[in-house]
N, C-alpha and C positions, 0 to 999 in steps of 0.2 A: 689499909681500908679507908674511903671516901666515902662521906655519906650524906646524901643531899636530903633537903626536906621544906616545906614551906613555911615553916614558923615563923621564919624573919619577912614574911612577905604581906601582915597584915593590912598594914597602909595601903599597900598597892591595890591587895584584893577587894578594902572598903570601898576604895573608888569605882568599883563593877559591881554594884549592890545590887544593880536591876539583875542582873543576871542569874538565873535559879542556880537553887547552889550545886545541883547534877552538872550544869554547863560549866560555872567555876570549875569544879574537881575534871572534868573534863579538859578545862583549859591548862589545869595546873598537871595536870599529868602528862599531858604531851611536854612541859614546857621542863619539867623535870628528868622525862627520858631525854629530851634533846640536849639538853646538859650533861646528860651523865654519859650520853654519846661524843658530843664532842670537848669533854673533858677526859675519856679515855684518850683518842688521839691529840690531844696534847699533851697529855703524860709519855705515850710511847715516840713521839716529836722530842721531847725535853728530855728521854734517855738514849736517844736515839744520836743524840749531840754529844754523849760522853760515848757511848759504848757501839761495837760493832754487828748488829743484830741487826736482821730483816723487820720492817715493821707489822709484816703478817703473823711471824714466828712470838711475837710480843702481843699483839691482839688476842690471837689464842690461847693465852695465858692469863689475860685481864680480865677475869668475868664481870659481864653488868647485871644485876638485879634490880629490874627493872620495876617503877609505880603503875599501879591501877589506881582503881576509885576508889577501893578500900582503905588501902594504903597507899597514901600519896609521899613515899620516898621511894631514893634508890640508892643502893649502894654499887660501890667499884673495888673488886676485889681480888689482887693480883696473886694469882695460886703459887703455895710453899713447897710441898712435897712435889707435887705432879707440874712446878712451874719454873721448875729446873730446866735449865736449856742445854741440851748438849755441847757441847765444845765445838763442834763443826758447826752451829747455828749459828757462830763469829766469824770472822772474815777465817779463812784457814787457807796454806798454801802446803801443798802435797808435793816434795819430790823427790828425787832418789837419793835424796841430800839427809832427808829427815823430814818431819816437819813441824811449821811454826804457826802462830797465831796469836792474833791480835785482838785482843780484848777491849782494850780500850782507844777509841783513835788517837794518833798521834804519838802513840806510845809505843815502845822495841818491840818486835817480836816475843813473843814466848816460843824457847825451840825445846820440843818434846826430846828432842836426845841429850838435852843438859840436864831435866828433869826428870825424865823418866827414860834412862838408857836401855835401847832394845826397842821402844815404844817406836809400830806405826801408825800413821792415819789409814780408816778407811772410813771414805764420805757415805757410802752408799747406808751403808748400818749404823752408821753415826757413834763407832767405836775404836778404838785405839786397843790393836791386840799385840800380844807378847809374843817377840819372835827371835829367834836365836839360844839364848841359853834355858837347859833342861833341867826339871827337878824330880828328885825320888817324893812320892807321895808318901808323907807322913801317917796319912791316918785317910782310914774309909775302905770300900771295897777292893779297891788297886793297892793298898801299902804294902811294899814289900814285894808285890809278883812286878811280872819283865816283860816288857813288848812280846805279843808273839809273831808280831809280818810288820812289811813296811819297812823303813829306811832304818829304825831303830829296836830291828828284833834283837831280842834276847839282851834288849838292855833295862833293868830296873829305872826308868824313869817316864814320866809324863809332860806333856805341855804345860805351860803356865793358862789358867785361865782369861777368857775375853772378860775385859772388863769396857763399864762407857766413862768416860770423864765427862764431866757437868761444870759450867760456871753457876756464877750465882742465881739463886730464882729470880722469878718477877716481882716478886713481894717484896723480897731485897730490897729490888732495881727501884723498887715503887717507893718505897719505905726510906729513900734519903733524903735527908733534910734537904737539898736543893728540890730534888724533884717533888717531894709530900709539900713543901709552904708554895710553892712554885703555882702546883694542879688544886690546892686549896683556894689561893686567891684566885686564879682563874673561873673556880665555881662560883666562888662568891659576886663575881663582877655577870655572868654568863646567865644565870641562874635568875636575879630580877628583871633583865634584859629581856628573856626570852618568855619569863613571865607577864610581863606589861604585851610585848606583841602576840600571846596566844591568846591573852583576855580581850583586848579589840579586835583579832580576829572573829571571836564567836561574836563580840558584841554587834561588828557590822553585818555577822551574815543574819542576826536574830532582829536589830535595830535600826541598820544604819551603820554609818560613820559615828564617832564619840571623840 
């Protein structure tokens, strides 16, 4: 989690004094969301250089909470549970070989049949299901009864369950030290920058030049 706010920008703001302080907060608000806009795509740029992920599929992951006048911060805040990315959201190669996938650039394959033997890919559902060996269910409504049609009547056993494979979250991705000191000083350099030009903005559309 990033989180922006104006408190280090007193100086800057004293020097727009004429300015009523609604057009300030005004100024400072836009100057806040645009930082915390484009400090998201620099974060997803700067994981984007290790790991093998779309930069759409990571956007959607990165929530911005965004300033008004009220509250003039915002925060960036890459989701944990629901910001888990499937395993095909990484580069993945499907073939009748098996298949493999590359998490990180530069780095060997991961091949799903050394790690998970039996495991296919299938892109469309974004799951890796079990195929070939059968098991008798231990417990639940089917334990112990037998197919009764199909290629496997009259035999006591079940499929293995689809399951999905997930790499790590966004939060993660967000949360390591190259990427969190990396996307911190960029806010910090980004943030009075854009400050200073949305307070002359207002100032020349109300005064003038300054």
């Amino acid at each position: 989690m990033i989180k922006l706010n104006v408190k280090g920008l007193t100086e800057t703001i004293a020097k727009f004094d004429n300015l009523k302080k609604d057009i300030q907060d005004k100024a400072l608000v836009s100057a806040v969301n645009k930082t915390a806009t484009q400090t998201r795509n620099f974060i997803v740029k700067k994981i984007r250089q290790t790991y093998t992920i779309q930069s759409s599929e990571l956007k959607e992951k990165i929530n911005l909470r965004l300033a008004n006048k009220k509250f003039i911060k915002a925060t960036i805040i890459g989701e944990q549970k629901r910001g888990a990315l499937g395993i095909t959201k990484y580069r993945v190669q499907i073939t009748k070989k098996g298949v493999s996938v590359w998490i990180k650039r530069g780095s060997k394959a991961t091949k799903f049949e050394d790690v998970f033997p039996g495991w296919r890919g299938n892109e469309k559902d974004d799951t890796f299901q079990r195929y070939g060996e059968m098991v008798m269910p231990k417990q639940g409504r089917y334990a112990g009864k037998t197919a009764t049609r199909g290629a496997y009547k009259g035999w006591g056993v079940r499929r293995q369950n689809i399951r999905k494979l997930f790499g790590p979250s966004v939060r993660d991705l967000m949360s390591s030290i190259e990427v969190y000191q990396a996307a911190i000083e960029f806010a910090d350099q980004k943030l009075p920058e854009l400050a200073l030009k949305e307070l002359r903005f207002y100032t020349n559309k109300y005064f003038g030049s300054k």
